[in-house]
N, C-alpha and C positions, 0 to 999 in steps of 0.2 A: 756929246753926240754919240749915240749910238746907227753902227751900218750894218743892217740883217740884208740875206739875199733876197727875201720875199715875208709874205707875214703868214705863210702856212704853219703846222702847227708840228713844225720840225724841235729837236731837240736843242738849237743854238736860238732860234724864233722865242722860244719857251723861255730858255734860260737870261735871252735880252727881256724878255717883258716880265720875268721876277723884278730884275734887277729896279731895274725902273718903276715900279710898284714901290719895292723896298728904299727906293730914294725920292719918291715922288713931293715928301714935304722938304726935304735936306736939300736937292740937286735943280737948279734949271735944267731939264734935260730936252733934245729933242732927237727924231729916229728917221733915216732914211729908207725906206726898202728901195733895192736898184731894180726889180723886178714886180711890175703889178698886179700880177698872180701867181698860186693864188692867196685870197683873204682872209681864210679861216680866224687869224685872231686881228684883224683890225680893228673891229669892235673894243675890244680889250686895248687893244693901245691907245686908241683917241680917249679910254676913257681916263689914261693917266693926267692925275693932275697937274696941272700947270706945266706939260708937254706940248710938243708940235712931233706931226708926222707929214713927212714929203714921201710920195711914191714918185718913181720916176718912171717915162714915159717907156713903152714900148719901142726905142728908137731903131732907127734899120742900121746905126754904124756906132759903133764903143766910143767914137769921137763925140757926140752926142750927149750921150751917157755921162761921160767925164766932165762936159761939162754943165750937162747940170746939176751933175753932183757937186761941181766947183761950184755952183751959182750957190747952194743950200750949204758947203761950207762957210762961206764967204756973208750967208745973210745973217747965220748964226752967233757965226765967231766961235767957235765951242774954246774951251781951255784942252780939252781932253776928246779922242775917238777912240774908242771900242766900237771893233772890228767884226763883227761875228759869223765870222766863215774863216777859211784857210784855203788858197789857192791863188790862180790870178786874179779872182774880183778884189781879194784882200789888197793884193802890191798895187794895183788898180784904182783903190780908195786911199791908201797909205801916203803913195803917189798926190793925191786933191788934197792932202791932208796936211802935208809936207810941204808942198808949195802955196798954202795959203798958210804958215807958219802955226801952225798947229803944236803946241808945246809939247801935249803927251799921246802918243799913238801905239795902241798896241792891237794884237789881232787873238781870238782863242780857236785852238786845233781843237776840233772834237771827236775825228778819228785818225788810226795811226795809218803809219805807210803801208801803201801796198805792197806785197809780195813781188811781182814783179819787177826783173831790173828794169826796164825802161824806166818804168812809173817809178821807181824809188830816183832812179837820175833827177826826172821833174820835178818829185818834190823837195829835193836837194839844189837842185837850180831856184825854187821858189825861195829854200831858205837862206841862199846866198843873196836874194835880190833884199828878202826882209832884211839881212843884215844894214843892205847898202843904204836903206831906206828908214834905218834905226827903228824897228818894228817890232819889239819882242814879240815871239811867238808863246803865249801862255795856253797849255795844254788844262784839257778840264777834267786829267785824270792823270795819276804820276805813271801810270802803264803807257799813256800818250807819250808824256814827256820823254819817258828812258825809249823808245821806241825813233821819236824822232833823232834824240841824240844819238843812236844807234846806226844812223847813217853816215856818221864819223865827218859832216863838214862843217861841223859848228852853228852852234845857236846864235840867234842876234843874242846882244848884251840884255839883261834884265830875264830872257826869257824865262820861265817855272812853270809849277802847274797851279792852277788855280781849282780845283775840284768844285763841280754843279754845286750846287745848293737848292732846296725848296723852303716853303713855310711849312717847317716840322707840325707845328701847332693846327693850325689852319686843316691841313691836310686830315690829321688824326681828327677833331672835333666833324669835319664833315663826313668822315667813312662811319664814324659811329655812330651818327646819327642814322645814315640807310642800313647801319649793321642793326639797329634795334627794331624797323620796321621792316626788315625781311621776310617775306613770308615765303611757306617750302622748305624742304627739308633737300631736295637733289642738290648737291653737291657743283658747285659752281668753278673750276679752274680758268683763269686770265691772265689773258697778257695784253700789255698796251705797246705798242709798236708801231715805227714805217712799215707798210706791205713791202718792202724792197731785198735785194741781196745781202745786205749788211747784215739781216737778222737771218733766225734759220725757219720760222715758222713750218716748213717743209716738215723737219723731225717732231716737231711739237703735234701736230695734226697724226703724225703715224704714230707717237705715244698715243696721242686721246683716243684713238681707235684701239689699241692693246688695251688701254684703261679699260674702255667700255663692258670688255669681256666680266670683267669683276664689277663694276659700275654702271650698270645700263642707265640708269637714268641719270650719269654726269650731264653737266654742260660745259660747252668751251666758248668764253669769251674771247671773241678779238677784237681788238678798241685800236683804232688806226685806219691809214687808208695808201694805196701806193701803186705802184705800177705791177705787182705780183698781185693783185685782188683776184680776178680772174681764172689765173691759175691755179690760187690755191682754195679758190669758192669749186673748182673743178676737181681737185684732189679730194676735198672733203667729199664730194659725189661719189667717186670711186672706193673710198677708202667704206665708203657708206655709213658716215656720222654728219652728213648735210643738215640732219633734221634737227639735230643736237647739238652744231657749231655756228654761231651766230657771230655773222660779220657786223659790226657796228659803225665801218667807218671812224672819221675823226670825230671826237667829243670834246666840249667842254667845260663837262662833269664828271671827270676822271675820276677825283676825289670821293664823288659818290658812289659811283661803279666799284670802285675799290671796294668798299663797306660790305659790298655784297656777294664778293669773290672768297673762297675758301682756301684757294690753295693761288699762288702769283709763279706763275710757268714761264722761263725769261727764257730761250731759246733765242741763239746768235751763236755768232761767229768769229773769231780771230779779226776781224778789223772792228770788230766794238768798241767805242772809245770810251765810254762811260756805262752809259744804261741811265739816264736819268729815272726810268720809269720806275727801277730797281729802288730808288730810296723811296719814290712816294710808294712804293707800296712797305718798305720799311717803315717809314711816318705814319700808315694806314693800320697797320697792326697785323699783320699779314704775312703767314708764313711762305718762305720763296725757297722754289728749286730753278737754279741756272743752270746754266752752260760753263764749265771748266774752262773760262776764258782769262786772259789777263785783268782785262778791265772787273770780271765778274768775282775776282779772286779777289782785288782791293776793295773792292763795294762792300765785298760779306766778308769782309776782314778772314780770307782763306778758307773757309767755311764756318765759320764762327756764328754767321748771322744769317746764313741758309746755308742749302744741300746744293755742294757744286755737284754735276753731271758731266761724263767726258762727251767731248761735241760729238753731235752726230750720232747718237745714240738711244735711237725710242724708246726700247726694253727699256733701261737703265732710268730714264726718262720715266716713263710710266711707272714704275718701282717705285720711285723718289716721292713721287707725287700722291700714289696710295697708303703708303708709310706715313705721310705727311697728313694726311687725312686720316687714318685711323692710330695713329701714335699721337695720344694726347700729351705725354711727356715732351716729346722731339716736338712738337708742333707750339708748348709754350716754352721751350727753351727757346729755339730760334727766333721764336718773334719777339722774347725778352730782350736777345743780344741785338737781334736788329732795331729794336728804338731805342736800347742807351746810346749803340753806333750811330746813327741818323741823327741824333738830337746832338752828341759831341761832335762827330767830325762834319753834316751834311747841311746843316743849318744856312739858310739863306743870308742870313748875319754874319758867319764867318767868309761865305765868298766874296758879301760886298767887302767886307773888310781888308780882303787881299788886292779887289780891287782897290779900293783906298790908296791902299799903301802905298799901289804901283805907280797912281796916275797925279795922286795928291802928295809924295812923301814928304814927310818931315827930314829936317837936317839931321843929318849920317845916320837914318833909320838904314837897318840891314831888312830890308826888303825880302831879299834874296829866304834869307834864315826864316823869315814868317812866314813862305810861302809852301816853304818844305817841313815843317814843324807838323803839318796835319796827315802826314805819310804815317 
């Protein structure tokens, strides 16, 4: 059984309905969302094979909740929950999960702790309650992982990181195919993102306006949707590149949008846990300038496999991204190294595989050692 917050087209959302994809002939599987909205990918889940999907109700009290999430543990019977949030919705389900004798429970963290002392308490209270509740905490990026361990009060037992995965294949056969039907020569930079604070989109918009100066006819993809749209459909006014930045909302043709982007602009911030987006656009063929973030330093194996950028900085920003577009060398270097990396370490066959291990193991498999092997 798989537990997502909602079925919007968030990065934990995404990476439950690879998963399930990827196990849809091997696994009886079925998914709860505890919140019913919103639906961006429900289509895509009902269409798993041989799955069930429960939403639960909009209830006025968590007592509620709990138990109808107890009613859908109990009708299923699962062997195994995966958990896909970190917080108190997880101890929440962990809790239904545990008391309907649930043999293998685990939750995945997809960003690190906050900065703040309060907030780093809570989430150290959260991993003492996972502990009590036998819950490894698996991180979907080892910058997560050392991050939570960082809090000095202990992981539950088993916890690792488990690193995203996508359909490497998949991915690259559909970019290339809108790669060969492009038409225009204007130069296309993108990013697929939440509109929210976790990322920086802010810096990215005042690069694409420096760019412009040397690029008039660029355009900037944005592929996402979130509580910052607003404000940054209002920057782009100011900044005066409205006409040439094109919000697109959530997609579910990533892959092909990809195909038709020239340069992949990943703009974020210190609490990034991963960047899923970061590999499919490695899978897509696709040369990437980030952010000098943790998470973004493991993805491009330290710049190896794009051009890190220090946060918060458009010049530098806009620099990366013009180099990138007219350095034909740099531009097939980095996207060499980004699909040998993608295809070794990000492959949706080796996450389900950690999952495996965690929740199916075999006698005195070291778990532990397979899950750290991909660092």
């Amino acid at each position: 059984m798989h537990v997502v917050n909602g079925l919007g087209a968030g990065g934990m959302e995404t990476m439950c309905l690879r998963l399930m994809q990827h196990w849809q002939h091997r696994l009886e599987q079925s998914v709860v969302a505890l919140r019913p909205g919103p639906r961006t990918l429900e289509w895509e889940f009902r269409s798993v094979a041989g799955s069930t999907l429960t939403i639960l109700s909009d209830g006025p009290d968590d007592f509620g909740r709990w138990r109808e999430l107890r009613g859908a543990v109990f009708k299923h019977r699962p062997q195994a929950v995966i958990i896909h949030m970190f917080g108190v919705p997880h101890l929440f389900t962990a809790s239904v999960a545990r008391t309907a004798g649930v043999r293998a429970v685990a939750c995945w963290a997809g960003n690190p702790p906050p900065r703040e002392i309060e907030a780093r308490r809570r989430w150290g209270a959260i991993l003492f309650a996972s502990r009590l509740l036998r819950c490894p905490v698996m991180s979907c990026s080892h910058a997560v992982d050392r991050e939570l361990r960082a809090l000095g009060l202990g992981m539950p037992a088993g916890s690792a990181a488990i690193p995203n995965g996508v359909d490497t294949n998949a991915i690259a056969s559909q970019a290339q195919k809108t790669r060969k039907i492009r038409s225009g020569r204007a130069p296309v930079i993108g990013m697929v993102a939440r509109l929210d604070p976790i990322k920086d989109h802010t810096t990215l918009l005042r690069a694409f306006s420096i760019l412009r100066d040397k690029r008039p006819n660029a355009e900037l993809w944005l592929v996402g949707d979130g509580t910052l749209r607003n404000g940054l459909e209002a920057q782009a006014l100011r900044l005066g590149i409205a006409a040439s930045t094109h919000f697109f909302g959530d997609r579910l043709d990533v892959p092909q949008l990809l195909g038709q982007i020239d340069v992949y602009a990943f703009s974020t911030t210190r609490e990034e846990g991963f960047g899923i987006a970061l590999i499919e656009a490695m899978a897509a063929g696709i040369p990437i300038a980030a952010t000098n973030v943790a998470a973004c330093r493991e993805v491009l194996a330290e710049g190896d496999a794009g051009v890190l950028i220090p946060p918060e900085s458009p010049k530098a920003f806009a620099r990366a991204i013009i180099e990138l577009l007219e350095n034909d060398e740099l531009r097939a270097r980095k996207t060499q190294a980004a699909h040998e990396r993608v295809q070794r370490e990000y492959g949706v066959e080796s996450c389900a595989r950690r999952w495996e291990a965690l929740l199916f193991p075999k006698p005195d498999a070291d778990v532990a050692t397979d899950f750290r092997c991909a660092s």
